[in-house]
C-alpha positions as CSV (number, residue, x, y, z in Angstrom):
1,X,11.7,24.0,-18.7
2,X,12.9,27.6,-17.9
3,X,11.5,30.5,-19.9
4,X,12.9,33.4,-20.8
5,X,11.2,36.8,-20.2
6,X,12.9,40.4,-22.1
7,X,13.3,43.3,-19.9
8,X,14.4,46.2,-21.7
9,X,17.9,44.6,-22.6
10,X,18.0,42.7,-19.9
11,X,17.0,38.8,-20.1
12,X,15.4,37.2,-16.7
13,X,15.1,33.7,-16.3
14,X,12.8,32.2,-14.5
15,X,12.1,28.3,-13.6
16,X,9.0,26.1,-13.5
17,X,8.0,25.1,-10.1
18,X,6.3,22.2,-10.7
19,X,7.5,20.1,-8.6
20,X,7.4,22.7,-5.4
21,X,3.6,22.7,-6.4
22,X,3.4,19.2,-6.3
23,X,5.7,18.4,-3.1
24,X,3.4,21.3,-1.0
25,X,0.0,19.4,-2.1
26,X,2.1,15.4,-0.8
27,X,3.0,17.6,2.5
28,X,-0.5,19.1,2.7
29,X,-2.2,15.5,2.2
30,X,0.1,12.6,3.0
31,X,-1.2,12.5,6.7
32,X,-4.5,12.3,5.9
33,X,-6.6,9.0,5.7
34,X,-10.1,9.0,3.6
35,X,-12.0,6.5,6.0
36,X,-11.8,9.6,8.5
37,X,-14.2,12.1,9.3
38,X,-13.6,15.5,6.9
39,X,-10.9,14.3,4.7
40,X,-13.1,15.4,1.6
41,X,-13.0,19.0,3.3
42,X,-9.0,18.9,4.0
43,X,-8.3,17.2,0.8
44,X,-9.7,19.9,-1.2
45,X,-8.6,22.8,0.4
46,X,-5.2,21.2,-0.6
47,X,-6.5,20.8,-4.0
48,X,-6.9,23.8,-4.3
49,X,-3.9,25.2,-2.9
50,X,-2.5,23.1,-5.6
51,X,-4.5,24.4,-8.4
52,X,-3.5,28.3,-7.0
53,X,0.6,27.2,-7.1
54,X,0.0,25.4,-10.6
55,X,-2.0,29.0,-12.0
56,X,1.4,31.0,-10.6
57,X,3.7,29.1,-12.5
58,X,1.3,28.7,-15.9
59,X,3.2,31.4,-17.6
60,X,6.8,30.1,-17.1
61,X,5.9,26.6,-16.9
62,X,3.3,26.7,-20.6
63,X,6.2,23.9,-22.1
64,X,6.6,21.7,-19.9
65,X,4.8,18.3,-20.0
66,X,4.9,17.9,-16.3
67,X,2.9,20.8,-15.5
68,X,0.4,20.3,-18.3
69,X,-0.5,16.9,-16.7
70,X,-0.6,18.4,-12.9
71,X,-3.0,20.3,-13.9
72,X,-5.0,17.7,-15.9
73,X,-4.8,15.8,-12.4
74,X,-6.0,18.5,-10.4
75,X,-9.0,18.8,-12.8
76,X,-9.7,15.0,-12.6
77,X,-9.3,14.4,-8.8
78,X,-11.2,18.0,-8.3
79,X,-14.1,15.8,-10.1
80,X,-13.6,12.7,-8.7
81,X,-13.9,14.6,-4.8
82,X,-16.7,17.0,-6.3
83,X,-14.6,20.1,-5.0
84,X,-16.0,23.3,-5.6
85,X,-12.9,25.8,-7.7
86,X,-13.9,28.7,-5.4
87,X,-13.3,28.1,-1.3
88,X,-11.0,28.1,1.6
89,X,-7.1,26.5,0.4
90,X,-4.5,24.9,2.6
91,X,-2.2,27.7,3.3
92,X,1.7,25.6,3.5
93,X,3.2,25.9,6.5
94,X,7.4,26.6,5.5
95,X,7.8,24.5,9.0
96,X,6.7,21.8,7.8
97,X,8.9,21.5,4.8
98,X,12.0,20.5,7.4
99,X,10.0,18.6,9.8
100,X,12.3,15.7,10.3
101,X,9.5,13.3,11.6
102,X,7.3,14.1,8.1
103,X,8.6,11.6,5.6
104,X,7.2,13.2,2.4
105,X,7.9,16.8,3.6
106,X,11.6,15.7,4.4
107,X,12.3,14.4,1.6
108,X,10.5,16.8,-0.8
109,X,12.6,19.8,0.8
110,X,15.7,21.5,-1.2
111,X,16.5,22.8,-4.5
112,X,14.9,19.9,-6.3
113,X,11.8,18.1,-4.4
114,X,10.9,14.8,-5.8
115,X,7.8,12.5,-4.9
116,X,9.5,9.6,-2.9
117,X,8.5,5.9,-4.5
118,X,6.5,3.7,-2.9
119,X,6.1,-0.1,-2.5
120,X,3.7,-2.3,-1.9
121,X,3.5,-5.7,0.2
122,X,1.0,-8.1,1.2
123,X,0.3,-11.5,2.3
124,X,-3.2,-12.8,3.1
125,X,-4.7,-16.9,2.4
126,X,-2.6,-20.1,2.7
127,X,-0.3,-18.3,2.8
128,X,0.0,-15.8,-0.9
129,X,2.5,-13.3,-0.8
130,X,2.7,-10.2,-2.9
131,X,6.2,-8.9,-2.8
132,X,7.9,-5.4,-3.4
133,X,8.4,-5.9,-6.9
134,X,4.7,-7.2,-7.2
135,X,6.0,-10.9,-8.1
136,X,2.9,-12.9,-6.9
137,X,3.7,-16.6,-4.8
138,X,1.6,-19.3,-2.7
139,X,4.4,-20.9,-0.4
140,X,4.3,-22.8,2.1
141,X,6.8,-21.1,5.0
142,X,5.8,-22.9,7.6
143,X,6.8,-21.1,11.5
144,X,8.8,-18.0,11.9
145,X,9.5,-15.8,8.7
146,X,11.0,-12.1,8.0
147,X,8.6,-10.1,6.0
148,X,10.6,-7.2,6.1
149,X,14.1,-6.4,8.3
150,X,15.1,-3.0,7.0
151,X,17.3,-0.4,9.7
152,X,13.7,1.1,9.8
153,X,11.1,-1.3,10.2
154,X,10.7,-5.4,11.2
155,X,7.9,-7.6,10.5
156,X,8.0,-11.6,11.2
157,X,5.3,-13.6,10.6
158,X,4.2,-17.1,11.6
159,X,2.6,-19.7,9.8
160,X,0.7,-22.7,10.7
161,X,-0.4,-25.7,8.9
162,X,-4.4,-24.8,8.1
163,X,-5.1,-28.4,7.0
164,X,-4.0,-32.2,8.2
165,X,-1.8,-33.6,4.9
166,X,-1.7,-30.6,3.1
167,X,1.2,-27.9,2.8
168,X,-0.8,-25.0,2.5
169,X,-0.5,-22.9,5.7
170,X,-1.7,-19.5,7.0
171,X,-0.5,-17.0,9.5
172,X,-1.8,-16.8,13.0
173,X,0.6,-14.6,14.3
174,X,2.6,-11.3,13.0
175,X,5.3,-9.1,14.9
176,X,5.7,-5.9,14.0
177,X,9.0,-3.6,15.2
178,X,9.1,-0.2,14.6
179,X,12.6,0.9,15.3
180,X,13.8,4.2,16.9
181,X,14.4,7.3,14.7
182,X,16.0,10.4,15.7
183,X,13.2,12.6,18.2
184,X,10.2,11.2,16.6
185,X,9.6,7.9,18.3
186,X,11.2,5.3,20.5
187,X,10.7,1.8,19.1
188,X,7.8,0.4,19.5
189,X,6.7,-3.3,19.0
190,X,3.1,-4.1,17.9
191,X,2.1,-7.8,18.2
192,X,-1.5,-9.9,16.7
193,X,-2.3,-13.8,17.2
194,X,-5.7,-15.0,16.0
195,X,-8.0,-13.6,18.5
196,X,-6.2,-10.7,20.0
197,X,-6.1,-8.3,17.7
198,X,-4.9,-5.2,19.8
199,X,-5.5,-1.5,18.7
200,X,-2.4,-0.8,21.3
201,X,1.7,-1.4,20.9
202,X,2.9,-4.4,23.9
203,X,4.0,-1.3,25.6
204,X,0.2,-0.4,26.4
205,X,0.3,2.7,24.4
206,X,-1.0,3.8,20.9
207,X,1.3,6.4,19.5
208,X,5.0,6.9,19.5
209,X,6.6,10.6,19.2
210,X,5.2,13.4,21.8
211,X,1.4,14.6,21.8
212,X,1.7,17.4,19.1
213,X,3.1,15.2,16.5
214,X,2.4,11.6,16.8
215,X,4.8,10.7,14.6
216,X,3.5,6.6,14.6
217,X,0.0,5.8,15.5
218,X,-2.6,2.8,15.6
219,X,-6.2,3.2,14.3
220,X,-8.1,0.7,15.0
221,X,-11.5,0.4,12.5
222,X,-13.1,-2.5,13.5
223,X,-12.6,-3.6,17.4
224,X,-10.8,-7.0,17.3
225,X,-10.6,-7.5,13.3
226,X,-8.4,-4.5,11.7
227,X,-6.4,-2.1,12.7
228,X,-3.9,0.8,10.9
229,X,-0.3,1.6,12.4
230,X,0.3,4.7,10.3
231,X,4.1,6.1,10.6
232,X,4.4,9.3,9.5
233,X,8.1,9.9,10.2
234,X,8.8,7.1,7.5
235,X,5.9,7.4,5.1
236,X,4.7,3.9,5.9
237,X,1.2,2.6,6.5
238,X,0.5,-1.2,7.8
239,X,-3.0,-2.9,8.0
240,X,-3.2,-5.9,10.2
241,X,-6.6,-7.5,10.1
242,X,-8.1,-10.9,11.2
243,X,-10.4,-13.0,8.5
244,X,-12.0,-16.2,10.2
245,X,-9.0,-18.0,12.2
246,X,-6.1,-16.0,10.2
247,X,-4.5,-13.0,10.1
248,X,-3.4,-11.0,7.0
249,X,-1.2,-7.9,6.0
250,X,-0.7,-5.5,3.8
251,X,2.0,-2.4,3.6
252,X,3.2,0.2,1.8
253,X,6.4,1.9,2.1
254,X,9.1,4.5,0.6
255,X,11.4,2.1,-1.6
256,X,14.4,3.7,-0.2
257,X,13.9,2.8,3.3
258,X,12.7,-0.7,2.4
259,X,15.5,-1.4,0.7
260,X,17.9,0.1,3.5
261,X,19.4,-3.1,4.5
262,X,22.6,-5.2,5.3
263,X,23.9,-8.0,3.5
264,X,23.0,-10.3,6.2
265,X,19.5,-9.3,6.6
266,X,18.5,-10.4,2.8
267,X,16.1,-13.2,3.5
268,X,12.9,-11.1,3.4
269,X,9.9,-12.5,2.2
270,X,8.6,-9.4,0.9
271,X,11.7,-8.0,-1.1
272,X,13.1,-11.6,-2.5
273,X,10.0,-13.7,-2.4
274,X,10.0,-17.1,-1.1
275,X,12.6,-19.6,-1.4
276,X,12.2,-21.8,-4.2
277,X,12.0,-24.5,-2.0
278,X,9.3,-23.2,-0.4
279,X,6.3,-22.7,-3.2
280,X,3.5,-24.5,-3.6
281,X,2.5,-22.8,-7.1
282,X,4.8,-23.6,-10.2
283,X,5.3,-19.6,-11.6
284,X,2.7,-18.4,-10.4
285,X,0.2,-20.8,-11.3
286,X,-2.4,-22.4,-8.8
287,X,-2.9,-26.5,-9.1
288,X,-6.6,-25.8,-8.7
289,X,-7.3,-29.1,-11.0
290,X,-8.1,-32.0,-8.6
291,X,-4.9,-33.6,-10.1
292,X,-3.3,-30.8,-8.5
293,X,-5.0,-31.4,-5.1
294,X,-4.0,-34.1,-2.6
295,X,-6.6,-36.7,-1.9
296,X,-6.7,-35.5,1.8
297,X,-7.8,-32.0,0.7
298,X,-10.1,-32.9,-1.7
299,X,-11.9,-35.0,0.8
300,X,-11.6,-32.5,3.4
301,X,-12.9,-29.5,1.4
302,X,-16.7,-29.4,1.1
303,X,-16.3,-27.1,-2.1
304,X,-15.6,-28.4,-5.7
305,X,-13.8,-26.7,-8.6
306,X,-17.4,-25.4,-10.2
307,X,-18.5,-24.1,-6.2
308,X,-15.8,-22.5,-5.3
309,X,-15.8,-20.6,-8.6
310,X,-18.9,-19.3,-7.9
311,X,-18.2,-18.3,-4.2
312,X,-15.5,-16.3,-5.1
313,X,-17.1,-14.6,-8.6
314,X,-19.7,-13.4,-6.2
315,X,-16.9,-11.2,-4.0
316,X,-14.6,-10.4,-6.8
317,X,-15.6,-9.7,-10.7
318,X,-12.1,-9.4,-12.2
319,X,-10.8,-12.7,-12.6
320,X,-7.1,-11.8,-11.9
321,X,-4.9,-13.6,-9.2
322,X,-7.1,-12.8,-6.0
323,X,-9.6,-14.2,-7.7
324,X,-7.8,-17.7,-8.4
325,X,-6.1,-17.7,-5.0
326,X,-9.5,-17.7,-3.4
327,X,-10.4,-20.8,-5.5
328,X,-7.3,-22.6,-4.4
329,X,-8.4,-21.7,-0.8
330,X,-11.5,-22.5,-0.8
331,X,-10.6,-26.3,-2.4
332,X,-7.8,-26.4,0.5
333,X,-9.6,-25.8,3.2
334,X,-13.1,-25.4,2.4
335,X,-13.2,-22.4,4.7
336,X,-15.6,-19.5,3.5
337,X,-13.5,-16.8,5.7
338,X,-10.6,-17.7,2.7
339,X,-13.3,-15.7,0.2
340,X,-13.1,-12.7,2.5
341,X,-9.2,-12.5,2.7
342,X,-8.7,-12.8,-0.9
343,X,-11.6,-9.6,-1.2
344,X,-10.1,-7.7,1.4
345,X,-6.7,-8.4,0.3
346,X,-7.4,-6.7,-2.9
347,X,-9.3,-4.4,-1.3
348,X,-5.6,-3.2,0.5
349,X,-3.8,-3.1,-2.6
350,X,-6.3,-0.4,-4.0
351,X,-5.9,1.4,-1.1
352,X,-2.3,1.1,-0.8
353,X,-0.1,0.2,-4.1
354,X,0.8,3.3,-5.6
355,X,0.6,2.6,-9.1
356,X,-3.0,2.1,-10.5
357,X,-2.1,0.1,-13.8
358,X,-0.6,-2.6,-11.2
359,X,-3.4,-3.3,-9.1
360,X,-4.9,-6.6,-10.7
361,X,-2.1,-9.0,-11.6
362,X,-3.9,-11.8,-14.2
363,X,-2.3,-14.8,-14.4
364,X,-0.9,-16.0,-17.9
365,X,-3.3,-18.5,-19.4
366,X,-6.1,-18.5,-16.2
367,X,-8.9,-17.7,-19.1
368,X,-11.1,-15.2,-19.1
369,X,-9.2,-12.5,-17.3
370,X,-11.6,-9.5,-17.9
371,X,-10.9,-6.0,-19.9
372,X,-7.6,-4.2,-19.3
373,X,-6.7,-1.0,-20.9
374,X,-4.0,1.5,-20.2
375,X,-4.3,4.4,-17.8
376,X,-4.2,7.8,-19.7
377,X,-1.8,9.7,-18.2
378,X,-4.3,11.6,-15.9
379,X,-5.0,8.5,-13.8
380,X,-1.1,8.0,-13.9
381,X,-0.6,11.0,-12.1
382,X,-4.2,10.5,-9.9
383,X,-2.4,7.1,-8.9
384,X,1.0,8.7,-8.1
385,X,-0.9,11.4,-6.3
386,X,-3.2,9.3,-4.1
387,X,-0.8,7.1,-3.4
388,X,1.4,9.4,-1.1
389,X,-1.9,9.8,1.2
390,X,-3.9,6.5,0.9
């Protein structure tokens, strides 16, 4: 909300910068990760920075709701990080504002910045997919399916049948394309089957773009079992990891580049879900009754309903729908690694989905689904803040 300040008479007026403040401190943070070395340091330097731009703008921007909450954020997160008010600050480099190959700095540049939206993706177990619009589904998608075929970015994966009679399946194999963009990388195609899990593109190397910029990288974390392909230019981060046999993924990208797509490429498991004819759940809901299961399963699966229960309460403690699709795993397959995905699946989402509030997803009727209360607006904006870095 503009204010108006009296000079003589003469009237100024004079805008909030809010959002400038707040598209500086996504541009000073969004390429950093917090598994690495020093990202506390860097990460409140920018905080900051933020604080400084926020204290500049307290006298014009006093009525406006937006600002108050910024710096109710700053406050929390400077808690949260244990950052010290007084010390060094990012100093924003104008550059970087109209770097083309710097998603949130491109699209935070002009008269009126905004924080770009972000989606979230994942798909882990035999097989449970999370899509864009955080609709939850078990299907069974057996062989070669699109995750995502957008004009910036292509992922297939491919299922296989995990056990003999049943129609659960999980993925051993996931193809990732990153396509070409302007000067900051060439396209690049990344490619996982169960046991080779390489920290490299096919091409041999482990960063599109040139030296200074890297515009699309791999991190590997753990040799052979998880790696990060982090894409700066489009704001997109990917984990690819290997639990027991199986691979999984998670993803989170800008909603406007996900959804930049022709008519023809609309069969995307990850923006429409599955085809209907595909599911194995009935809305969302798990048969994890032995009705439900075939007798094949049953007999092949060395866990029963009160076991796997307990397996999977001891890795997760909110009983939302990771916590029943590691049940229905574990009765499918009796496979222990099944227990890891589902933790490590939700593990992703809290590292990746933007928006706090939707991290669990409970199931209607599952029971005891644990305490849910609403964010305050503080960890609205923490959420919306963390999630253009994380």
């Amino acid at each position: 909300l503009p204010s108006v300040l009296h000079i003589g008479d003469c009237q100024l007026q004079t805008h909030c910068h809010i959002q400038k403040c707040t598209t500086d401190f996504v541009a000073l943070t969004s390429h950093l990760n917090s598994a690495l070395n020093g990202f506390d340091l860097e990460f409140c330097k920018a905080l900051r920075a933020y604080s400084a731009c926020t204290y500049r703008n307290s006298k014009v921007c006093r009525g406006n709701l937006v600002y108050h909450s910024a710096v109710l954020g700053i406050s929390d997160l400077m808690s949260q990080r244990n950052c010290s008010k007084d010390g060094p600050t990012s100093s924003t480099n104008p550059e970087m504002t109209h770097d083309p190959c710097h998603y949130s700095a491109r699209v935070g540049a002009g008269e009126q910045p905004s924080l770009p939206t972000y989606l979230f993706c994942g798909l882990f177990g035999d097989p449970h997919l999370r899509t864009f619009k955080d609709h939850f589904q078990t299907c069974k998608v057996e062989g070669a399916w699109p995750l995502i075929d957008n004009n910036y970015l292509s992922v297939q994966v491919t299922n296989v049948p995990v056990v003999p009679g049943s129609s659960a399946t999980a993925t051993n194999k996931i193809t990732i394309i990153f396509k070409s963009y302007q000067d900051c990388t060439d396209q690049k195609v990344y490619q996982a089957v169960t046991d080779d899990l390489p920290a490299a593109f096919v091409d041999g190397t482990t960063s599109g773009g040139d030296g200074s910029t890297r515009s699309l990288r791999i991190v590997e974390r753990v040799s052979g079992k998880y790696v990060e392909m982090h894409a700066q230019y489009m704001g997109t981060t990917v984990y690819v990891r290997q639990l027991g046999r199986y691979l999984t993924l998670a993803i989170r990208m800008p909603q406007e580049l996900a959804m930049a797509y022709e008519e023809s490429q609309d069969l995307q498991l990850c923006v429409n879900g599955c085809p209907s004819g595909e599911h194995i759940d009935v809305s969302g809901h798990l048969p994890l009754s032995v009705a439900g299961l075939s007798a094949v399963t049953r007999a092949r699966s060395a866990y029963t309903l009160e076991s796997a229960t307990s397996a999977c309460h001891e890795k997760m403690l909110v009983k939302d729908i990771y916590f029943y699709s590691c049940i229905f795993d574990l009765l499918t397959t009796g496979d222990a690694n099944f227990t890891a995905a589902a933790q490590s699946a939700l593990r992703d989402v809290e590292a990746l989905h933007p928006r706090r509030e939707r991290w669990h997803i409970f199931p209607r009727g599952a029971g005891d689904t644990g305490t849910r209360s609403s964010p305050s607006i503080v960890l609205r904006l923490a959420a919306l803040i963390l999630g253009a870095f994380l």
